[in-house]
N, C-alpha and C positions, 0 to 999 in steps of 0.2 A: 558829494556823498551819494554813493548807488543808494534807492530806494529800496524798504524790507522784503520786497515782493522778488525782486532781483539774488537778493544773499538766498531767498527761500527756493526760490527757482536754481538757484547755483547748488544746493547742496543735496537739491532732489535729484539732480542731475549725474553729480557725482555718485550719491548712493545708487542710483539707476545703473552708473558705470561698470559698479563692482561689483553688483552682485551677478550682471552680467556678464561680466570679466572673469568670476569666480564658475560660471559656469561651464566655462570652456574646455576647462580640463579636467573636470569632474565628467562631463560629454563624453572628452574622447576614454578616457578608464572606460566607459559603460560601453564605446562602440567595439569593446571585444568580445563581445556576450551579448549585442543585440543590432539588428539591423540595421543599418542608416535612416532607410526611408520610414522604419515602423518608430525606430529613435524619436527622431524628428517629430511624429505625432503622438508618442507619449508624453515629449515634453509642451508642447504646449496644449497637449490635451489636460496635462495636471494640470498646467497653469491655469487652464479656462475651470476645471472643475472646483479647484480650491477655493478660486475667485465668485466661482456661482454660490459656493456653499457661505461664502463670506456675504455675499448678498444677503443670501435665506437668512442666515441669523443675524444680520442687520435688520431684518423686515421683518420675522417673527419671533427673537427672543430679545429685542428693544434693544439693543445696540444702536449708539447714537449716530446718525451719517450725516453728510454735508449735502444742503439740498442744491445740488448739482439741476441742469436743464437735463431732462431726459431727453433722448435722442428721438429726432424726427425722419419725416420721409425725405426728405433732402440732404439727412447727412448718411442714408444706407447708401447711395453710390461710392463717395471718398472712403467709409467705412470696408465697402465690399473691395474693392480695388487696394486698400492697403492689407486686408487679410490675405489675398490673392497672391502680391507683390513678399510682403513680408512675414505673414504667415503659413503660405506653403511653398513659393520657390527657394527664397531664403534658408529658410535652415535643414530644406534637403539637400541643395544644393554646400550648405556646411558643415552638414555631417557628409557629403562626398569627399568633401574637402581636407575636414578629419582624420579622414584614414588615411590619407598618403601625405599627410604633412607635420613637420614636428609641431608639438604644441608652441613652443615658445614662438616659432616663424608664422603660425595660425592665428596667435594671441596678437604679435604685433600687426599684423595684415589688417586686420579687423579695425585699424584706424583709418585706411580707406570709404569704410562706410562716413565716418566723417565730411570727410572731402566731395565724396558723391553726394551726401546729405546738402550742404553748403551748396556747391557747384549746381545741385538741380535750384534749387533758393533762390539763387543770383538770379540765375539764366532764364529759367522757366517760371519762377513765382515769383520773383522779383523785387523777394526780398532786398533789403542795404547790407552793406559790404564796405566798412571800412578797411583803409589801406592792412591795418594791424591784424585784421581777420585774413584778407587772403595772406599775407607772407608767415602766417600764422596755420594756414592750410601749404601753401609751399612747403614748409619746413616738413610735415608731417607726410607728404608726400614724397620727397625726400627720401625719409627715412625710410618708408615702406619700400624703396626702388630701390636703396642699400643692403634693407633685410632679404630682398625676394635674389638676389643676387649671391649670397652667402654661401659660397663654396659651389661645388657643380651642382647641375640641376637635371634630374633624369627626367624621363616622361614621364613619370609617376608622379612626381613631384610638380614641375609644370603644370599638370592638369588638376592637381588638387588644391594647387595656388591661386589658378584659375578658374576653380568652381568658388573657392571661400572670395575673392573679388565680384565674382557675379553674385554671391550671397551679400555683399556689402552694398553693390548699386542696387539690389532689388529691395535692401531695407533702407537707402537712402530712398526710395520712391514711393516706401510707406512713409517713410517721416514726414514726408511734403506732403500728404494725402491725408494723414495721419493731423498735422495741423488746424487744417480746417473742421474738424470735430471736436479740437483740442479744447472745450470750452463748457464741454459737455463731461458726464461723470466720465472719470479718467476706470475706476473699475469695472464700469458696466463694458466700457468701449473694448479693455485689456478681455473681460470674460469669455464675451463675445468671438474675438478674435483668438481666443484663446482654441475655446470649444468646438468652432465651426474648422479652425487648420488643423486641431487634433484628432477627429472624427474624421477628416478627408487623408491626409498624410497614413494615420494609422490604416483605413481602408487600401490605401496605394500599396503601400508596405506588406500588407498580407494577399493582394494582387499580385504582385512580384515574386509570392512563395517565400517570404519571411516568416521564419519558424516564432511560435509566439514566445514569450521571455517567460520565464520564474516568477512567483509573485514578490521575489525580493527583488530583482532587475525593476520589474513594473514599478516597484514605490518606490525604488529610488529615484528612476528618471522622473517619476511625477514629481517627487520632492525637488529634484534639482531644478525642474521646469517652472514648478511653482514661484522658488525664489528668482530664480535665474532670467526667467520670461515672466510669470505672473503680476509679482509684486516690481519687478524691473519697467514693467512697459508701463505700469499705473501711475512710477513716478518721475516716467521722462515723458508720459503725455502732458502730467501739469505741470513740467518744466517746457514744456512747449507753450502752453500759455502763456508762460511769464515771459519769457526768453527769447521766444521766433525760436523757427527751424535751426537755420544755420550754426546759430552758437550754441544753443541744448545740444546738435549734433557733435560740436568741439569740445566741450565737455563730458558727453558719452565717450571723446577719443580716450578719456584715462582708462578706460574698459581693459584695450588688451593688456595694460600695465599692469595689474592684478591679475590676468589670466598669465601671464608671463611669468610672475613669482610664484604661482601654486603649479605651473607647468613645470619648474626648474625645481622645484620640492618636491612632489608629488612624480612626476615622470621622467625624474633624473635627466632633464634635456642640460645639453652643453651652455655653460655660457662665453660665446664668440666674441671677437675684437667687434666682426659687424654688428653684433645682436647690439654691445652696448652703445656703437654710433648712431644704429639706428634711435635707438632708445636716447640716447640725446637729443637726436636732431627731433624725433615726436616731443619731450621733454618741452623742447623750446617752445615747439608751435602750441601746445598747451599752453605755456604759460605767456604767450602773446594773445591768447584769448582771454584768458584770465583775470590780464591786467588791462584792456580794454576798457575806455571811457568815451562814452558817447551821448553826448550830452551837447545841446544846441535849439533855438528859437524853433518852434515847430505848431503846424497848425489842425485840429482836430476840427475834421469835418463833421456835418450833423450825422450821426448813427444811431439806428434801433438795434439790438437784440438781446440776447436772453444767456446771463451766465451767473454763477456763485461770485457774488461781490459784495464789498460791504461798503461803506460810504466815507470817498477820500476825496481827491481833487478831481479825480476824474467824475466822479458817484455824487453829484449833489443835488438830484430830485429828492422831492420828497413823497410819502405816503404813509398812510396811517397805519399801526398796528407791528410795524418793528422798528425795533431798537437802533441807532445809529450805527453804534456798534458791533451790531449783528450779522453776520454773512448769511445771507439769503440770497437767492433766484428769483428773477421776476422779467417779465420783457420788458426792458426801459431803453429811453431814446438818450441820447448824449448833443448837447446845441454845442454849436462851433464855435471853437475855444481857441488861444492863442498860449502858449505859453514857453518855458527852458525849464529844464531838470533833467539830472541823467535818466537813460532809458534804451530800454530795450524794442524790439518790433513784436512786442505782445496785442494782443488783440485790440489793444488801444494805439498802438503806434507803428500801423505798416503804413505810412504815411511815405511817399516822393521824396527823394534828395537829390 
């Protein structure tokens, strides 16, 4: 039986999926009436704004928070480097992408950032990979070389198939960056990156002579932003705690599947013999993550550091003044331990295989 931390981490991940998913096509409506580049920094400027305002009335109208580790001088480099990576080449480079490609072929694309997510894991962080995971990213790969192929391809199209792929490895390269923070408040980390690409993107965008939008254009992209990247990144960062990279990335792949059904309602796109094999063959490689169990003899080396935990198998120090049950923050060390149970490569388990 998968541990609670695992179902919780799986469903944050999925909700992460959709409402990003949900964003995609709501995007492209709005890039008829507003710039790419100034798009791009509305929407995760709402996002960072929403998120700050969410802070303020957590800290002064007594909204209760989860005492998360606040962020130190050694996670601003991973931090700086995935806002860089995933919040401003990213999604200017997919709202270039936008404009010269249908949404449904946009929507499904977008599971490539999965595979890029995974494939940086493996290779470069070194995340584990069982068999079920890659032929689980094969499949989905697949798919995405079925859809990209989907009748003739003009230059138009080529190139803005080609920008929404580069917007997918540069946010597979926040995920993996993005990890290493993952332990710390997941909203402060979203605001942040929210605030600092929407401020820089919006400045590019009026650089470029983008005419400013309406102030109903503005609250919408901020609305879309909000949900779609705001509250979206808060809950695949603590799906990255529980999960490792690679699989919270496999799981965000159900993303374009929700942008794909409000692209086909919303912007009348066709639905193709290809669109639905692709949509199969992603289907499958979803669901070989899914069903993934990985579980085996493993050994926990001694560790110090500091994250919102409460006391389980892994958590058996003790000290004075909170409850067992309680989730709190504190910098505790972990003694080398031996044990089996299903699991994931959460912060307790990027252990060798």
């Amino acid at each position: 039986m998968k541990p609670q931390k695992t179902f919780t981490g799986v469903g944050l991940a999925l909700l992460a999926a959709a409402l990003f998913g949900a964003s995609i096509p709501l995007a492209k409506i709005l890039l008829g009436q507003v710039h790419p580049v100034l798009l791009a920094g509305l929407l995760y400027g709402g996002s960072g704004l929403g998120l700050l305002l969410w802070l303020l009335g957590q800290r002064y109208v007594g909204i209760p928070a989860a005492a998360h580790s606040p962020l130190t001088s050694k996670d601003y480099p991973w931090l700086g480097g995935a806002i860089l990576a995933g919040g401003i080449i990213a999604p200017v480079l997919l709202m270039i992408g936008l404009t010269s490609t249908a949404g449904t072929t946009a929507a499904l694309l977008l599971n490539l950032e999965g595979v890029f997510t995974a494939t940086l894991a493996w290779w470069v962080f070194k995340e584990n990979a069982d068999a079920r995971i890659i032929w689980g990213m094969v499949a989905i790969t697949a798919g995405g070389g079925l859809l990209s192929w989907a009748g003739p391809l003009e230059g138009a199209n080529v190139g803005g198939a080609l920008a929404i792929i580069g917007a997918c490895f540069a946010w597979g390269v926040d995920n993996n960056l993005t990890r290493n923070i993952s332990t710390g408040s997941p909203v402060q980390i979203a605001a942040i990156k929210g605030t600092v690409a929407g401020m820089v993107n919006c400045s590019l965008g009026l650089l470029l002579g983008a005419p400013l939008p309406t102030f109903l254009e503005g609250l919408l992209a901020a609305g879309v932003g909000l949900l779609g990247y705001g509250l979206s990144l808060t809950f695949f960062i603590t799906a990255l705690e529980k999960l490792g990279t690679a699989r919270t990335g496999a799981y965000f792949a159900t993303a374009p599947f929700v942008g794909a059904a409000l692209a086909i309602v919303l912007l009348r796109d066709p639905i193709t013999f290809n669109f639905l094999g692709a949509a199969a063959l992603m289907g499958l490689g979803v669901w070989l993550h899914l069903t993934e169990n990985h579980d085996h003899e493993h050994d926990h080396e001694e560790l110090e550091h500091d994250h919102l935990h409460s006391h389980d198998e892994h958590h058996q120090h003790s000290h004075e003044g909170i409850a067992v049950a309680a989730s709190h923050s504190h910098s505790h060390r972990h003694s080398t331990l031996i044990h089996r149970h299903p699991h994931y490569p959460d912060s307790h388990h990027r252990h060798r295989h």
